[in-house]
TIRO-2110 file (N, C-alpha, C; in Angstrom, 1 decimal):
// TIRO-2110
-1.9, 187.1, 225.6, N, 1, A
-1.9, 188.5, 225.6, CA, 1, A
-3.1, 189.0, 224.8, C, 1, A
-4.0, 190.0, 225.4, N, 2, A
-5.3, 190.6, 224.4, CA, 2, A
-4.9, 191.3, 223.5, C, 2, A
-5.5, 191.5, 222.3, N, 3, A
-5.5, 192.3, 221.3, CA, 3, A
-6.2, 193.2, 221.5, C, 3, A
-5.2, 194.6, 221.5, N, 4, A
-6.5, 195.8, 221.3, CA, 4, A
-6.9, 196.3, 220.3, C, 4, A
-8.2, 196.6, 219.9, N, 5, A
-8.9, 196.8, 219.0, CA, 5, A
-8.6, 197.5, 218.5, C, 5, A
-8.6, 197.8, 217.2, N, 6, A
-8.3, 199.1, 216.1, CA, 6, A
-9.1, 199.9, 215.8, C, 6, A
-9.1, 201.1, 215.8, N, 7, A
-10.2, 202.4, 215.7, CA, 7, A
-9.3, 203.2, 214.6, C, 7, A
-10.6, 204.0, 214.4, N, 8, A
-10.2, 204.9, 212.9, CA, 8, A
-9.5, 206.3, 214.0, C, 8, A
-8.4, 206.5, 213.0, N, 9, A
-8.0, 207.7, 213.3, CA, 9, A
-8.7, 209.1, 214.0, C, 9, A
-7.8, 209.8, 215.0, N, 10, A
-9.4, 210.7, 215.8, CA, 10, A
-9.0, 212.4, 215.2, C, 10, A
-8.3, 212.0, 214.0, N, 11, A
-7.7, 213.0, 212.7, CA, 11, A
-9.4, 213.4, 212.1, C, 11, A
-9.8, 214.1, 212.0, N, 12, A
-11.4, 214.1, 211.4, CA, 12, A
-10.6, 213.9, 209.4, C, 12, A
-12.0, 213.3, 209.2, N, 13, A
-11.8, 213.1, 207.8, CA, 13, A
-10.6, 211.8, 207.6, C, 13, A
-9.7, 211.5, 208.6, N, 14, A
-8.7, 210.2, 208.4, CA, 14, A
-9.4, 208.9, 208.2, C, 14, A
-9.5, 208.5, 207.2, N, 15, A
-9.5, 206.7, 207.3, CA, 15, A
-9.0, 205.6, 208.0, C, 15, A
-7.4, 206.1, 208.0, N, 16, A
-6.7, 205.5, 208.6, CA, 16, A
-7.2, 203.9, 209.7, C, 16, A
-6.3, 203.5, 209.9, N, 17, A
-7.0, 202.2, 211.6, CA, 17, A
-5.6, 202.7, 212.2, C, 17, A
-5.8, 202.9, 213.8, N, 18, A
-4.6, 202.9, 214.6, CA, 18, A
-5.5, 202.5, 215.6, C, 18, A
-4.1, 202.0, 216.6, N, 19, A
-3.8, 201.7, 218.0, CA, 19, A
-4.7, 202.2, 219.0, C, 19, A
-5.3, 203.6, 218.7, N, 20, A
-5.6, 204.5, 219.7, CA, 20, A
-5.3, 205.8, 219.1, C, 20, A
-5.8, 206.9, 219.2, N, 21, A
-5.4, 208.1, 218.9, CA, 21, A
-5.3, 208.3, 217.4, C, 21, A
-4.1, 209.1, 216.8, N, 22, A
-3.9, 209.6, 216.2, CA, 22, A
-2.6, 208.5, 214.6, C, 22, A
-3.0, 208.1, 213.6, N, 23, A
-2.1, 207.1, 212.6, CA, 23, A
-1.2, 208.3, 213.0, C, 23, A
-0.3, 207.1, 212.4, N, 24, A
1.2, 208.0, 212.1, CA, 24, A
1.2, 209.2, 211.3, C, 24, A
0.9, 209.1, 210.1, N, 25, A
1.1, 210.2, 209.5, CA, 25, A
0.3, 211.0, 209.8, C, 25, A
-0.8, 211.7, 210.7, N, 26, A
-1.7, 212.5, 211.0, CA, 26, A
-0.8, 213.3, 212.2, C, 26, A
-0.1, 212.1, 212.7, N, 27, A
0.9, 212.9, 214.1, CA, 27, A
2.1, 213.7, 213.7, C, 27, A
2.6, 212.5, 212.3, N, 28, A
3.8, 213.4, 211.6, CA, 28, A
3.5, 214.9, 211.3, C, 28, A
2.1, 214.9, 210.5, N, 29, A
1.3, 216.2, 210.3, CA, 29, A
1.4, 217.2, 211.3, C, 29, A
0.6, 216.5, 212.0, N, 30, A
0.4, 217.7, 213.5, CA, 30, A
1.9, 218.4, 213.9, C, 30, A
2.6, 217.2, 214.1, N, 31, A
4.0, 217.8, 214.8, CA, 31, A
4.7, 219.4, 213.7, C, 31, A
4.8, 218.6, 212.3, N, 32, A
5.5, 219.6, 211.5, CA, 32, A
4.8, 221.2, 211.8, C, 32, A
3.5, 221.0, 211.6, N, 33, A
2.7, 222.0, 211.8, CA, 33, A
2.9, 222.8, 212.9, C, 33, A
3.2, 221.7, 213.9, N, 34, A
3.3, 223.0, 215.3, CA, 34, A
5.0, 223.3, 215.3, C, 34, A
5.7, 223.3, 214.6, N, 35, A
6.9, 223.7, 214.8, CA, 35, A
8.3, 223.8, 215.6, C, 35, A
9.2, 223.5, 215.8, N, 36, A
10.4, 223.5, 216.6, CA, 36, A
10.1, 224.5, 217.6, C, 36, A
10.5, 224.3, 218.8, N, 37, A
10.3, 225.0, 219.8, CA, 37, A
10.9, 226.5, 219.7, C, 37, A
11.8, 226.5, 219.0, N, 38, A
12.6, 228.2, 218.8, CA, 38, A
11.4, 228.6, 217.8, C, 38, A
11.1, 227.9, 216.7, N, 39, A
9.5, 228.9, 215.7, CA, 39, A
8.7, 229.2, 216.9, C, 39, A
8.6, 228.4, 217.9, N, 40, A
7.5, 228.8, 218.7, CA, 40, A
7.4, 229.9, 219.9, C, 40, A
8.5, 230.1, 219.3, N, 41, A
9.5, 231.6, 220.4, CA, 41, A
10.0, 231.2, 221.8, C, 41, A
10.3, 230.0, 221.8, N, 42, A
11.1, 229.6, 223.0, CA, 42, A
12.5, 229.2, 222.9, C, 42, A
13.2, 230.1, 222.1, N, 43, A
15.1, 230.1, 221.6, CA, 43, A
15.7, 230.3, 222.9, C, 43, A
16.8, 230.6, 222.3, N, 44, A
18.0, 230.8, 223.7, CA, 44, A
17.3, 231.6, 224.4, C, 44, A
16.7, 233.0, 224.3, N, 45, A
16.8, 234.1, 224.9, CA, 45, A
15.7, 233.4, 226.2, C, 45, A
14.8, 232.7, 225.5, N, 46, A
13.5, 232.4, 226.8, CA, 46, A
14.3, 231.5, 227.5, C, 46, A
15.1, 230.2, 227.6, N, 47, A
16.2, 229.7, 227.8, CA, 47, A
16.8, 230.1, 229.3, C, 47, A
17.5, 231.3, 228.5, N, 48, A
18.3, 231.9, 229.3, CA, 48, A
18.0, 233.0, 230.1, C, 48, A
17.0, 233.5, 229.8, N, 49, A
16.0, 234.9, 230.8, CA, 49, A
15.1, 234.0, 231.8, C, 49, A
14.1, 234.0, 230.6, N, 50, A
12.9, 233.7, 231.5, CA, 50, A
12.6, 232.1, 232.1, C, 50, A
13.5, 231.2, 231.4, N, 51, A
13.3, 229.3, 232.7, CA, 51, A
13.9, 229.5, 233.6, C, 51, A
15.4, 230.0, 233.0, N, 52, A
16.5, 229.8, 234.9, CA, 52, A
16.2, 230.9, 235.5, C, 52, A
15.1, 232.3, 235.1, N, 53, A
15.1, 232.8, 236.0, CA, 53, A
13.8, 232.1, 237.1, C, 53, A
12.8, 231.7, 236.5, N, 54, A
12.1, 231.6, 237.2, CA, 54, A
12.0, 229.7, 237.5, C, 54, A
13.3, 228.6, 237.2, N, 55, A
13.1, 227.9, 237.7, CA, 55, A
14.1, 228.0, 239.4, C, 55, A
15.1, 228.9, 239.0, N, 56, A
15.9, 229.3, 240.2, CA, 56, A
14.7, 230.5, 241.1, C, 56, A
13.7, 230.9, 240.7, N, 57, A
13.2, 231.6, 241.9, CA, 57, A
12.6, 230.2, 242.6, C, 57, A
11.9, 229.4, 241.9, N, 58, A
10.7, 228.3, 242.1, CA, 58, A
11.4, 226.9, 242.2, C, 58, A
12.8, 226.9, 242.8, N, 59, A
13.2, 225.4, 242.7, CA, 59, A
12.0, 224.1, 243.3, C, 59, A
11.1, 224.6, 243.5, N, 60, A
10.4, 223.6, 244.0, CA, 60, A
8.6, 223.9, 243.2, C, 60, A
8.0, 222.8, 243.2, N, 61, A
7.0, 223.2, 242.4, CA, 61, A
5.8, 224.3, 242.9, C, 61, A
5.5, 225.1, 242.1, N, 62, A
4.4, 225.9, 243.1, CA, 62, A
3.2, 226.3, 242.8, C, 62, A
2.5, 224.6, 242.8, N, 63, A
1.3, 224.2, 241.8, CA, 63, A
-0.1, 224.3, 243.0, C, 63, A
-0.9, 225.1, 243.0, N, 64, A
-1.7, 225.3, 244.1, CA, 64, A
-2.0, 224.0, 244.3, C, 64, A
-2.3, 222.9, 244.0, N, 65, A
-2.9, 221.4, 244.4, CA, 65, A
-4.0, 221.4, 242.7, C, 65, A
-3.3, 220.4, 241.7, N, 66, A
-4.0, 220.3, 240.6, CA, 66, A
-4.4, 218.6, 240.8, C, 66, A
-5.3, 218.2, 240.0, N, 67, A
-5.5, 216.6, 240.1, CA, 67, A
-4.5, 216.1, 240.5, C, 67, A
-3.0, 216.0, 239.8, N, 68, A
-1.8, 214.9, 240.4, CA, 68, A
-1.6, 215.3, 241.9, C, 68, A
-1.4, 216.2, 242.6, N, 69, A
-0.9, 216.7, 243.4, CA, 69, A
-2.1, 216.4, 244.2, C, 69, A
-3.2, 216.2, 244.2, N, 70, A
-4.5, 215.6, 245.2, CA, 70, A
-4.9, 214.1, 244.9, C, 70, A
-4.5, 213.3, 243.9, N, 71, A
-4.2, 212.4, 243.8, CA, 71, A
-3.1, 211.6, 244.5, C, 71, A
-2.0, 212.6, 244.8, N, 72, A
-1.0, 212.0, 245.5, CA, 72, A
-1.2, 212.0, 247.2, C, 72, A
-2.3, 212.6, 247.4, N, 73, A
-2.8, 212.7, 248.8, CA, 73, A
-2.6, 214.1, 249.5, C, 73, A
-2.2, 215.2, 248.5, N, 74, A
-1.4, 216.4, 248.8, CA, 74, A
-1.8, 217.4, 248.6, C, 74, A
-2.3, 218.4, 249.7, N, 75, A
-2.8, 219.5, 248.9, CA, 75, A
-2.2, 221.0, 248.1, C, 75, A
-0.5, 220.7, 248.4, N, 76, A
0.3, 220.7, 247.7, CA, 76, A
1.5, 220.2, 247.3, C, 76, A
2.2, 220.7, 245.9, N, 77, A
3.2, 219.6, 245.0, CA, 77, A
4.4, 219.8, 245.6, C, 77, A
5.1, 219.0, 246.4, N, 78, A
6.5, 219.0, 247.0, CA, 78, A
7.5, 218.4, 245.8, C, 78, A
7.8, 218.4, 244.7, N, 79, A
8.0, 217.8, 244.0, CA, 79, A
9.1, 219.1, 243.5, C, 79, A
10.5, 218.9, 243.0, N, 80, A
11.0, 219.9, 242.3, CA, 80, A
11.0, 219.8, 240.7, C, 80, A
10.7, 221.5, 240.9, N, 81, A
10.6, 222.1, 239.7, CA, 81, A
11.1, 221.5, 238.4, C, 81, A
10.7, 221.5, 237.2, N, 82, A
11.4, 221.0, 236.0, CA, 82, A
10.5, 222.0, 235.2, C, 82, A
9.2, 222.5, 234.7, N, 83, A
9.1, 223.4, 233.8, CA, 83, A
8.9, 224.9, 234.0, C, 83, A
9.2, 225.9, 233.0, N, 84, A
9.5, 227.4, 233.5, CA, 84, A
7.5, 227.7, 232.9, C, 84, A
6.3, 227.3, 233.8, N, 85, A
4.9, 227.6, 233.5, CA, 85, A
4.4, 229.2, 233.1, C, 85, A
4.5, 229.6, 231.9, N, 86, A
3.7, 231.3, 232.0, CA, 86, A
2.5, 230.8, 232.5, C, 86, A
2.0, 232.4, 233.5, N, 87, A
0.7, 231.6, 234.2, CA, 87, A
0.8, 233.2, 234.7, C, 87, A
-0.2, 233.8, 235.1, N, 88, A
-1.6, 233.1, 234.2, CA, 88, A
-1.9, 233.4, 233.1, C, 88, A
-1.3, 234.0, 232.2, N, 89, A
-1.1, 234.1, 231.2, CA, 89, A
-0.5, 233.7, 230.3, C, 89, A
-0.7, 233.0, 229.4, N, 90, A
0.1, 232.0, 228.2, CA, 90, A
0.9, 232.6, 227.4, C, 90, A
1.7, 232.2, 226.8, N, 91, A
2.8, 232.9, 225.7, CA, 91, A
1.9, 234.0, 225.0, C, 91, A
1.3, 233.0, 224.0, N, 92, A
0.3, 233.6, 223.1, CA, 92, A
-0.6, 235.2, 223.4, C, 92, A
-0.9, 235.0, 224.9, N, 93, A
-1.5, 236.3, 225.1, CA, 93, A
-1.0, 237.5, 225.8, C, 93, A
0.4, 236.8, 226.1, N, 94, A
1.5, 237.8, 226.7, CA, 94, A
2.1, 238.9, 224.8, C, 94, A
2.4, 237.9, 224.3, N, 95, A
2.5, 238.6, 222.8, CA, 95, A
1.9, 239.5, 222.2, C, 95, A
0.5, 238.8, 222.5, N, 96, A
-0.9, 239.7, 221.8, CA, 96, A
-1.0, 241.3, 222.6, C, 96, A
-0.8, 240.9, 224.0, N, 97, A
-0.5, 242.2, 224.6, CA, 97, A
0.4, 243.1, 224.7, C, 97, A
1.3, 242.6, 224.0, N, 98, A
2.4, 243.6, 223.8, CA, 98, A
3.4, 243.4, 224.7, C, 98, A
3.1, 242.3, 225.5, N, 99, A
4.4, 242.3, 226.9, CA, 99, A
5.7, 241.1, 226.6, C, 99, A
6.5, 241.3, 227.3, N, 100, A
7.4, 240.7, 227.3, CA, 100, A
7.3, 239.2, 227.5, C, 100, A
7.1, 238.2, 227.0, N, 101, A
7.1, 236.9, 227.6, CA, 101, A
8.0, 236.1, 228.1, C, 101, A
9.2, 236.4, 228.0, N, 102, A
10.8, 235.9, 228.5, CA, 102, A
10.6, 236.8, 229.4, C, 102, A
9.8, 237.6, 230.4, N, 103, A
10.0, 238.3, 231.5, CA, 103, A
9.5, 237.3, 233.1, C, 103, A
10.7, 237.2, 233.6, N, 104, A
10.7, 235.7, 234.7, CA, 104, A
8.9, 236.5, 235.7, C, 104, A
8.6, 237.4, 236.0, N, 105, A
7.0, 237.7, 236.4, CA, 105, A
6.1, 237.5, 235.6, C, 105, A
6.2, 236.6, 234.9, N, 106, A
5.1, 235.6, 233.9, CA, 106, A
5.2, 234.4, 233.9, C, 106, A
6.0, 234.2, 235.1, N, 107, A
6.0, 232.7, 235.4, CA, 107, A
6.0, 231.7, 236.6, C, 107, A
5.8, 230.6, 236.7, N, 108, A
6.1, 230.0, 237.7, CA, 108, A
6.6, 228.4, 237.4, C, 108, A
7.0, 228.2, 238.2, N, 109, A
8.0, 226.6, 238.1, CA, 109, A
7.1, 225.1, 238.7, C, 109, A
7.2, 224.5, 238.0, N, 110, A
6.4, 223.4, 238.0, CA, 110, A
7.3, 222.3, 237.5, C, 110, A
6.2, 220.9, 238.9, N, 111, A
7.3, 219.5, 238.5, CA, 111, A
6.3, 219.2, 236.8, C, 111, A
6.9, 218.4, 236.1, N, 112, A
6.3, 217.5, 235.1, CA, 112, A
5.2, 217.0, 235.2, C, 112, A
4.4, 216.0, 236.3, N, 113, A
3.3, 215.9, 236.0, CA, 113, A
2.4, 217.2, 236.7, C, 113, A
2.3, 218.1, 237.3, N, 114, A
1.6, 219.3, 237.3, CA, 114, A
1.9, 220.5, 236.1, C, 114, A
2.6, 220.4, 235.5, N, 115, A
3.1, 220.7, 234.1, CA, 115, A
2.0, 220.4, 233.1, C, 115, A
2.1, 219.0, 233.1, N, 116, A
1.1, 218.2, 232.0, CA, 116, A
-0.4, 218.4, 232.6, C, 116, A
-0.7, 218.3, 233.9, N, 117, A
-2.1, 218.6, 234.0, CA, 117, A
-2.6, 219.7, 234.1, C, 117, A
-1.9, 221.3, 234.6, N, 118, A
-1.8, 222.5, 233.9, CA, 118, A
-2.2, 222.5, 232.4, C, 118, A
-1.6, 222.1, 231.7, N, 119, A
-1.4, 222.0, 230.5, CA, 119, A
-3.2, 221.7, 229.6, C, 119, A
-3.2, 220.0, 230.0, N, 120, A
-4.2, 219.8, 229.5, CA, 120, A
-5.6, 220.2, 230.2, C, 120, A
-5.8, 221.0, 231.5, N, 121, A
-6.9, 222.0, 231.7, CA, 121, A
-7.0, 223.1, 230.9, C, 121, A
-5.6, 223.6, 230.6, N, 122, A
-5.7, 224.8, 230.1, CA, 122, A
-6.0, 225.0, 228.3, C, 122, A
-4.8, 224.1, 228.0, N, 123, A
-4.8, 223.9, 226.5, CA, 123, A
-5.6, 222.5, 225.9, C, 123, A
-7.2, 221.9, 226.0, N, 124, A
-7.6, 221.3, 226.0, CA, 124, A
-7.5, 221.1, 224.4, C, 124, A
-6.6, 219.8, 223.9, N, 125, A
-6.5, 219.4, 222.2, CA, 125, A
-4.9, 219.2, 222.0, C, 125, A
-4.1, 219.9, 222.9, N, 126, A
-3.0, 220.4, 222.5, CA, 126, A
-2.4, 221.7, 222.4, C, 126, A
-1.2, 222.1, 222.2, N, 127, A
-0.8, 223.5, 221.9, CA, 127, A
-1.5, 224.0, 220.6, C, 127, A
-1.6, 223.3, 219.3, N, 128, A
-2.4, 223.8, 217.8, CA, 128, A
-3.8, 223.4, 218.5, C, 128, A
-4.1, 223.5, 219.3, N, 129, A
-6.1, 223.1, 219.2, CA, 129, A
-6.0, 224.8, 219.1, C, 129, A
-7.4, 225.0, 218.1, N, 130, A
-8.1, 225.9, 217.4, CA, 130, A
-7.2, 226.9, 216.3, C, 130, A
-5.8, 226.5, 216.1, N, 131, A
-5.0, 226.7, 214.8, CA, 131, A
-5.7, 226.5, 213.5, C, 131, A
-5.7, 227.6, 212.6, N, 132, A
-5.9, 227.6, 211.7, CA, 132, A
-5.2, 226.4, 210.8, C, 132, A
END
């Protein structure tokens, strides 16, 4: 079996050696930092308003065709729905504007891997990339 090489942590300023990515305690960091999903305003109320309303509008995914879904040969995702996506507008800027974000017309329903590649076009670093 090969050994994969050890690289310094991609933590800036970490010494650390890891696997790839991020040492343990740099991730432990990051995680505490970004907070339980209720600190992050996604408690019962988003839960219970704005997922089931808009994964029951969107039982099925309704991802215009992102890399997975053109990778799968498809120029759209037939795949059912698993996350409640704000779009086009993100939590963060539904807030800033004063609107409701648990309001199911700020959203759409997406399978998991169009979720994740959503995600990392949009939020490039993570949810804390450019956090104070």
């Amino acid at each position: 079996m090969a050994r994969r090489t050890l690289t310094i942590c991609t933590t800036s300023g970490c010494p650390e050696y890891t696997n790839g990515g991020r040492c343990t305690g740099c991730r432990a960091e990051a995680e505490a930092r970004r907070g339980t999903s209720t600190q992050r305003g996604y408690g019962s109320r988003h839960r219970t308003t704005f997922r089931a309303a808009v994964l029951r509008r969107d039982p099925t995914c309704v991802c215009p065709g992102c890399s997975s879904c053109l990778a799968a040969g498809s120029d759209r995702c037939v795949r059912e729905s698993a996350h409640a996506d704000h779009w086009p507008r993100d939590r963060r800027e539904l807030v800033a504007a004063g609107e409701d974000p648990d309001d199911p017309q700020h959203g759409r329903g997406l399978c998991g891997p169009c979720h994740s590649s959503e995600t990392a076009r949009h939020q490039p670093g993570g949810w804390a990339a450019g956090q104070p």
